[in-house]
C-alpha positions as CSV (number, residue, x, y, z in Angstrom):
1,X,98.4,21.7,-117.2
2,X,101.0,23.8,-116.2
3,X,102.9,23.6,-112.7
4,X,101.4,27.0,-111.3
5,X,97.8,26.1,-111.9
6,X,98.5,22.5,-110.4
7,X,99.6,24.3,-107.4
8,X,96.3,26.2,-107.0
9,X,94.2,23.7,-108.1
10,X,95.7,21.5,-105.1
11,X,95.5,25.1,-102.5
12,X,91.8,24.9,-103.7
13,X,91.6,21.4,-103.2
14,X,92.9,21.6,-99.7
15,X,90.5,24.5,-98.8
16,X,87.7,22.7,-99.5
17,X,88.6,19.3,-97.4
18,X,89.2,21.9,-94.4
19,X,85.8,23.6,-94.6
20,X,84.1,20.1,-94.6
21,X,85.7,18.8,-92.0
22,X,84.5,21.8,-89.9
23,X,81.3,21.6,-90.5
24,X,81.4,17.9,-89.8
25,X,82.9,18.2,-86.5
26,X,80.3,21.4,-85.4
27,X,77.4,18.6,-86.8
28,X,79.2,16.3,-84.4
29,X,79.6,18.5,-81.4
30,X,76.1,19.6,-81.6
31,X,75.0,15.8,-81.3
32,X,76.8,15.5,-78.3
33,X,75.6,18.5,-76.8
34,X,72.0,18.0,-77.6
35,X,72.7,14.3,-76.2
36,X,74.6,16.0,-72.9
37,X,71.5,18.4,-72.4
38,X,69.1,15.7,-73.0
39,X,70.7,14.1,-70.4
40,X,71.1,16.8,-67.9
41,X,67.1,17.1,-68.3
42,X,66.5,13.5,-67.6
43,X,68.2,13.6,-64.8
44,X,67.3,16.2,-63.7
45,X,63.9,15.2,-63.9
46,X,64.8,12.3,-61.9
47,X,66.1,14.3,-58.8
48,X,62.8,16.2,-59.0
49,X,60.8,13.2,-59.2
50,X,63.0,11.5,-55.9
51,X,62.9,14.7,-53.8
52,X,58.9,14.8,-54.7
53,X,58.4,11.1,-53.8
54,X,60.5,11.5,-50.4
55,X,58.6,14.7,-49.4
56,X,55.4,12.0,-49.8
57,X,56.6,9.6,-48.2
58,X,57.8,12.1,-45.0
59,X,54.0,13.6,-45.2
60,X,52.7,9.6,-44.8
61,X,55.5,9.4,-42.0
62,X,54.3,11.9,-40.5
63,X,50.8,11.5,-40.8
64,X,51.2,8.3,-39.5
65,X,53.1,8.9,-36.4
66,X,50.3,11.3,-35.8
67,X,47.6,9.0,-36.1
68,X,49.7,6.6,-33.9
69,X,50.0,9.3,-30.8
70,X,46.7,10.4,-30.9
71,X,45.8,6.5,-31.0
72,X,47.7,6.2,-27.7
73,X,46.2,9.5,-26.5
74,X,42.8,7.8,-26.6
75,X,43.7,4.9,-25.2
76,X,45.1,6.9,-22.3
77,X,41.8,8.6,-22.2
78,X,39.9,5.7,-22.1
79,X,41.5,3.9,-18.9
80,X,39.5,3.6,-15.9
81,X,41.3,4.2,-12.7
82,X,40.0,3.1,-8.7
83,X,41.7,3.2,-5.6
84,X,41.5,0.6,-2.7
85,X,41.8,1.4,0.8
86,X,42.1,0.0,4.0
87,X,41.3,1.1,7.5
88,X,41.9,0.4,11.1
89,X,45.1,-1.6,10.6
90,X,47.7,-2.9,10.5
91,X,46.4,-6.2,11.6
92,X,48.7,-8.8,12.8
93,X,47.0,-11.3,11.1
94,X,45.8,-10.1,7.8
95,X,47.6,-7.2,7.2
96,X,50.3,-9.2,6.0
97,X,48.5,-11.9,3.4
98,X,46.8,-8.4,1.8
99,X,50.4,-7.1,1.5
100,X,51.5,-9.9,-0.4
101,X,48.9,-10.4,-2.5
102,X,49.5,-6.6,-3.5
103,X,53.2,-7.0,-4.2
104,X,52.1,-10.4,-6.1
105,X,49.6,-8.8,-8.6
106,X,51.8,-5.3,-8.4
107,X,49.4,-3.1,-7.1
108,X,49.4,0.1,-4.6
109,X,46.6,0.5,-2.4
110,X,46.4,3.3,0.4
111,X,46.3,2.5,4.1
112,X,45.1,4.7,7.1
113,X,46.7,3.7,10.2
114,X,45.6,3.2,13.8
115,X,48.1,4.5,15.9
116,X,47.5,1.7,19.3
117,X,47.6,-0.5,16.2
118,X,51.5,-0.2,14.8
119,X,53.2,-1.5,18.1
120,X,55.0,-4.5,17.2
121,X,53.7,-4.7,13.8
122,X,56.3,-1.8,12.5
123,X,57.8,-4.4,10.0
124,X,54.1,-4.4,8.0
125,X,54.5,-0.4,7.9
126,X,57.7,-0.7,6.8
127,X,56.5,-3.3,4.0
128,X,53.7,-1.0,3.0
129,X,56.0,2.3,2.1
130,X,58.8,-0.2,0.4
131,X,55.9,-1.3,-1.7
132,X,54.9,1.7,-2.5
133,X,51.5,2.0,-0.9
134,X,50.2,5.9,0.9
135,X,50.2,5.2,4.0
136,X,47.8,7.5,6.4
137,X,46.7,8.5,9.4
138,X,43.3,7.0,10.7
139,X,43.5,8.1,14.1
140,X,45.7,6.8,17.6
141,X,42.6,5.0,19.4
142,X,39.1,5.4,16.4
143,X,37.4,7.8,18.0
144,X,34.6,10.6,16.3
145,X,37.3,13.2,15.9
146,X,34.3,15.6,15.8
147,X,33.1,14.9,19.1
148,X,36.3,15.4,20.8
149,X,37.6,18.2,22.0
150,X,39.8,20.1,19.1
151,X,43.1,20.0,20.8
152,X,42.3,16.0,21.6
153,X,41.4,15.4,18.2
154,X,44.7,17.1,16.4
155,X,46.4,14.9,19.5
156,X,44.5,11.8,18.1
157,X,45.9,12.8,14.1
158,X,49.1,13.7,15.1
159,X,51.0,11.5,17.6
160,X,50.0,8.7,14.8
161,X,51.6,10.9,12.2
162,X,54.4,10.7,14.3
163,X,54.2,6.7,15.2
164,X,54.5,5.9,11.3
165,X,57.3,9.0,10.7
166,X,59.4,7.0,13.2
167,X,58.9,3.6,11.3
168,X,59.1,4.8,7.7
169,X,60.6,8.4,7.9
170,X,58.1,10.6,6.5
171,X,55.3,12.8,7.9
172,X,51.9,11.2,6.2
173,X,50.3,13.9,4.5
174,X,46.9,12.2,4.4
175,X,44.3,11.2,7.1
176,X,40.6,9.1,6.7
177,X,38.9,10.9,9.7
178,X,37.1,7.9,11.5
179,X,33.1,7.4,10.3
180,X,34.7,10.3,7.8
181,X,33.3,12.6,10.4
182,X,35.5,15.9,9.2
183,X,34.6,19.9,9.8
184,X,36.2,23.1,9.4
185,X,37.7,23.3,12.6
186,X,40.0,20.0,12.3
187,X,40.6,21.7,8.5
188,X,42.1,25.0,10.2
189,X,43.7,22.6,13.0
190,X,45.5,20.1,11.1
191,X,48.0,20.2,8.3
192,X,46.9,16.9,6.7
193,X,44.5,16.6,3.4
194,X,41.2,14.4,4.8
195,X,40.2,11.6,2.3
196,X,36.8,10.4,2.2
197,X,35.2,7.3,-0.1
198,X,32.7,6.8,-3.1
199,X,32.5,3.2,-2.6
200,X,31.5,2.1,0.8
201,X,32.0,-2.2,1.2
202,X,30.8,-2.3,4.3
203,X,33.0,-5.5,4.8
204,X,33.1,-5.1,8.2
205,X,29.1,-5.7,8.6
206,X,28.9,-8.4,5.9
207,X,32.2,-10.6,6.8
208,X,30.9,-12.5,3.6
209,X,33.6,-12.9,1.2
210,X,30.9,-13.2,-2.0
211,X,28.9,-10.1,-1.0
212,X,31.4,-8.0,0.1
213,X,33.4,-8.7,-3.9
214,X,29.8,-8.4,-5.5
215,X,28.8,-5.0,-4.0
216,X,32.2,-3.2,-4.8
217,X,31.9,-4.9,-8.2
218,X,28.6,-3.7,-8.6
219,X,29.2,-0.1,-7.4
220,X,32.7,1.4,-8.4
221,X,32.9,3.3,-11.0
222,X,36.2,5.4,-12.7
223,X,37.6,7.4,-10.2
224,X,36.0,5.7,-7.2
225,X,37.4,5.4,-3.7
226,X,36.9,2.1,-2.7
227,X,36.8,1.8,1.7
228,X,37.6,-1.6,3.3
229,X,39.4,-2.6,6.3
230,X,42.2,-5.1,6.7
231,X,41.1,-6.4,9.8
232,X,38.8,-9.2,8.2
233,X,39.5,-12.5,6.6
234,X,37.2,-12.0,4.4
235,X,37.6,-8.6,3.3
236,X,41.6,-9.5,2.3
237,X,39.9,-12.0,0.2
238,X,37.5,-10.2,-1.3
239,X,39.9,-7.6,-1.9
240,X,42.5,-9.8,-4.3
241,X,38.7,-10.9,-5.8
242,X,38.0,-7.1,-6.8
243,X,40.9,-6.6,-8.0
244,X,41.3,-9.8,-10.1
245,X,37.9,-8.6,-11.6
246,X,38.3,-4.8,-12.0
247,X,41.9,-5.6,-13.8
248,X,40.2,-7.8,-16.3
249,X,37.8,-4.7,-17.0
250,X,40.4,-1.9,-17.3
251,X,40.7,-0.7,-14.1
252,X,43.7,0.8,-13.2
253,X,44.7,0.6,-9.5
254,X,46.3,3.8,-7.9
255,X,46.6,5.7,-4.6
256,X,44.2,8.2,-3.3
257,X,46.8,11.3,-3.7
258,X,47.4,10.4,-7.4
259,X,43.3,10.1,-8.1
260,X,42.7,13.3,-5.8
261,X,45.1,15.2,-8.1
262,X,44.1,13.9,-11.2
């Protein structure tokens, strides 16, 4: 074979080896890039998948901490609230076990006070508003407020107003009108918001520790005002008795101004 031919035959030869190995390496390419979007699709499948299953699991969150509130919104709803009260004190000699018996089990209770009655028993007042109990005005000397003259009966509400300002610092804002005898006139005449009773214990006419627990028991209902005096043995003891009782039912103990406005 001559040179010249050789030559082309090898040009040829060359050509040839080139063109394959282009089309091998586009073949090869092409794997990879089917591979590379193959994979770009799975995971991008996978991030679609995660943000669907974390939206889910946000709704269940959510749906959840809904339930929860509107749980605790019922049970809100289904407490039972009373409040105790106490007239004609304080007493100098059972004032003070009531008081502590309060502060033990960590309940308020309202008191209306007579005003002959806080000389030299200030330091009860003063444990009353540390404790956090209302304390209100009964009257200075229990009279029928009604049956007084009007200018003697805003005398009668306010100079005991003014006895428990000087002992505690504040003007009370409340008064229990004696025999809750009450009428428009004392309403134009005093500044003070009267408070009355639902639950009458009559402790002072049954001074029987067992009857006086078992009628309140048998009587209050939510949102009752509860009247007893503090002036009684047995109505301090029946008093820590009702409220041993109406706690284990639900009951909620609160003062008069917080039940009036609710």
């Amino acid at each position: 074979m001559k040179f010249r031919q050789k030559i082309v035959l090898f040009l040829v030869i060359v050509v040839v080896d080139l063109i394959l190995c282009g089309v091998t390496l586009r073949m090869w390419k092409g794997e990879d890039g089917e591979k590379d979007f193959k994979g770009d699709v799975y995971h991008e499948r996978n991030k679609e998948e995660n943000e669907s299953e974390e939206q889910e699991d946000r709704k269940d969150r959510n749906v959840m901490s809904r339930e929860s509130d509107m749980v605790r919104e019922k049970e809100t709803d289904m407490r039972k609230y009373v409040a105790l009260t106490f007239d004609d004190g304080p007493n100098s000699r059972y004032t003070k076990p009531l008081l502590d018996g309060l502060r033990e089990r960590e309940i308020r209770a309202s008191f209306f006070l007579v005003g002959e009655c806080i000389d030299g028993k200030e330091d009860l007042v003063k444990q009353m508003a540390e404790d956090g109990h209302l304390i209100g005005v009964h009257c200075m000397t229990h009279k029928d407020l009604t049956k007084e003259p009007l200018s003697d009966a805003k005398k009668e509400i306010c100079e005991t107003g003014e006895k428990i300002r000087a002992v505690t610092g504040v003007m009370p804002e409340y008064v229990r009108p004696p025999y809750g005898s009450w009428n428009a006139k004392l309403e134009e005449a005093v500044d003070m918001i009267p408070v009355f009773w639902d639950v009458d214990s009559i402790d002072w006419r049954l001074k029987n520790t067992e009857k006086v627990t078992a009628k309140v028991l048998k009587d209050t209902e939510d949102g009752d005002i509860i009247l007893m005096h503090d002036e009684f043995r047995t109505s301090v003891e029946a008093a820590l008795r009702i409220i041993d009782n109406l706690t284990a039912k639900g009951y909620t103990f609160v003062t008069v101004d917080e039940l009036m406005v609710d």
